[in-house]
N, C-alpha and C positions, 0 to 999 in steps of 0.2 A: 619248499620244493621237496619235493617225495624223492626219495632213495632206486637207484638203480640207474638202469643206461637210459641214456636220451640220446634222441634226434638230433643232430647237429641243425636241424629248421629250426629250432627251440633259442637261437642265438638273431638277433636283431640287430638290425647295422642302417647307420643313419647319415647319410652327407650333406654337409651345407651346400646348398648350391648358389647361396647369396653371399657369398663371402666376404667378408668388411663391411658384411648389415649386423644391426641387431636389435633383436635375438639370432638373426638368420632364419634361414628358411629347410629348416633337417626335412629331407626327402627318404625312404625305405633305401636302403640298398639289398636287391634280391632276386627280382626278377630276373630270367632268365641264368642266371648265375648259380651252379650247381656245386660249387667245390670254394673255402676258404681253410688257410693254414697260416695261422701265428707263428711268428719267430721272432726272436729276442734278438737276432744279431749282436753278439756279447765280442768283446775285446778283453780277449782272454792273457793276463801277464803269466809267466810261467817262468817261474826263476826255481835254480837248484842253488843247495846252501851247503856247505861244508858238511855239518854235521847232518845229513841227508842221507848220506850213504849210496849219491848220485840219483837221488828221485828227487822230482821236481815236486814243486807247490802252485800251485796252479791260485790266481786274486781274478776275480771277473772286478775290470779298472771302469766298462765302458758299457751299453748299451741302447738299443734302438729297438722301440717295439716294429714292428712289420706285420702286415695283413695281406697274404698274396689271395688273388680271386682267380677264378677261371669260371667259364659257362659260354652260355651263346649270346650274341647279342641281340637286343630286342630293343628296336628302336620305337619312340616314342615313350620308353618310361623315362621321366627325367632325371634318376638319378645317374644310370649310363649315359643320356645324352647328354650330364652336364661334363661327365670324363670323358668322354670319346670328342665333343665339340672342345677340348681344351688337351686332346693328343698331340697339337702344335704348337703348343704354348711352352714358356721356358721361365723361369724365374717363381714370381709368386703368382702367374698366372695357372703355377699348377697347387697353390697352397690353398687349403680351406680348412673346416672343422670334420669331427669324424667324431661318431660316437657308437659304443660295441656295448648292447646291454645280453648279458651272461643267463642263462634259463634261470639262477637264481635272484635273477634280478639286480646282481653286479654291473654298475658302469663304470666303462673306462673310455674315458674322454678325451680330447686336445685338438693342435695346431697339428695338421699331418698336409705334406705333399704326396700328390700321385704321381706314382711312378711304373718306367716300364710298361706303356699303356700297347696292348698286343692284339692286332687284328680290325676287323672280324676274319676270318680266312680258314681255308679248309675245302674239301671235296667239293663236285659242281651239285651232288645229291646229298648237303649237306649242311647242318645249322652251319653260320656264322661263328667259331669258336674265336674266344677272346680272352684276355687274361688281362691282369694290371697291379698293383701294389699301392696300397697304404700304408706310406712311412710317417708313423708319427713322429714331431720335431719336440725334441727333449721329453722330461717325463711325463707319461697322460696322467689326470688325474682318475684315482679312482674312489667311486661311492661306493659303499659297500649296500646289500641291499637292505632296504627299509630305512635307510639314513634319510 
């Protein structure tokens, strides 16, 4: 990968929609979806020590990766119809695989639930906006690229 800024389009996102087959069946996640933001969700321990001099030490104990999306929704691509057909679902009807390859060609893979599935909704002269969350369930694995 060449040096300097990239497109956030440069990141590939894949969902099983066959979940509890395998290999599965990894579909693009993208269309119509304009906006994703990672976060760690971290469990942050914060203890002060005597000899601290009343400043704290901060230990990160815990962590969740998280994938939040938003865009419009566009029906008939199947990676949205298989989240949006299972926005009423509860248990492991919302668990599949999920996989994030990095513009350098970094994947990070795993077990994730979708959550928070939002919309379509919005203006009457207006896309369908939508939003949802990819929690991955414990640590994803990752390739590094060319591995």
């Amino acid at each position: 990968m060449s040096e300097g800024l990239l497109l956030q389009s440069a990141h590939r996102f894949e969902i099983n929609v066959t979940p509890g087959t395998t290999p599965g069946t990894y579909e693009r996640l993208g269309a119509g979806l304009n906006n994703f933001e990672p976060s760690f969700n971290e469990e942050v321990a914060q203890d002060t020590y005597l000899d601290g001099d009343g400043f704290a030490t901060s230990t990160v104990t815990g962590a969740q990766l998280i994938i939040t999306f938003s865009g419009h929704r566009k029906y008939g691509d199947p990676a949205q119809d298989f989240i949006f057909d299972n926005a009423l679902e509860l248990g492991t009807g919302r668990e599949t695989d999920f996989r994030w390859t990095q513009p350098d060609g970094t994947i990070i893979e795993g077990p994730c639930t979708i959550a928070n599935i939002e919309g379509p909704s919005g203006d009457s002269n207006a896309k369908g906006e939508i939003s949802f969350e990819i929690h991955f369930n414990g640590k994803p694995t990752v390739t590094p690229p060319g591995a």
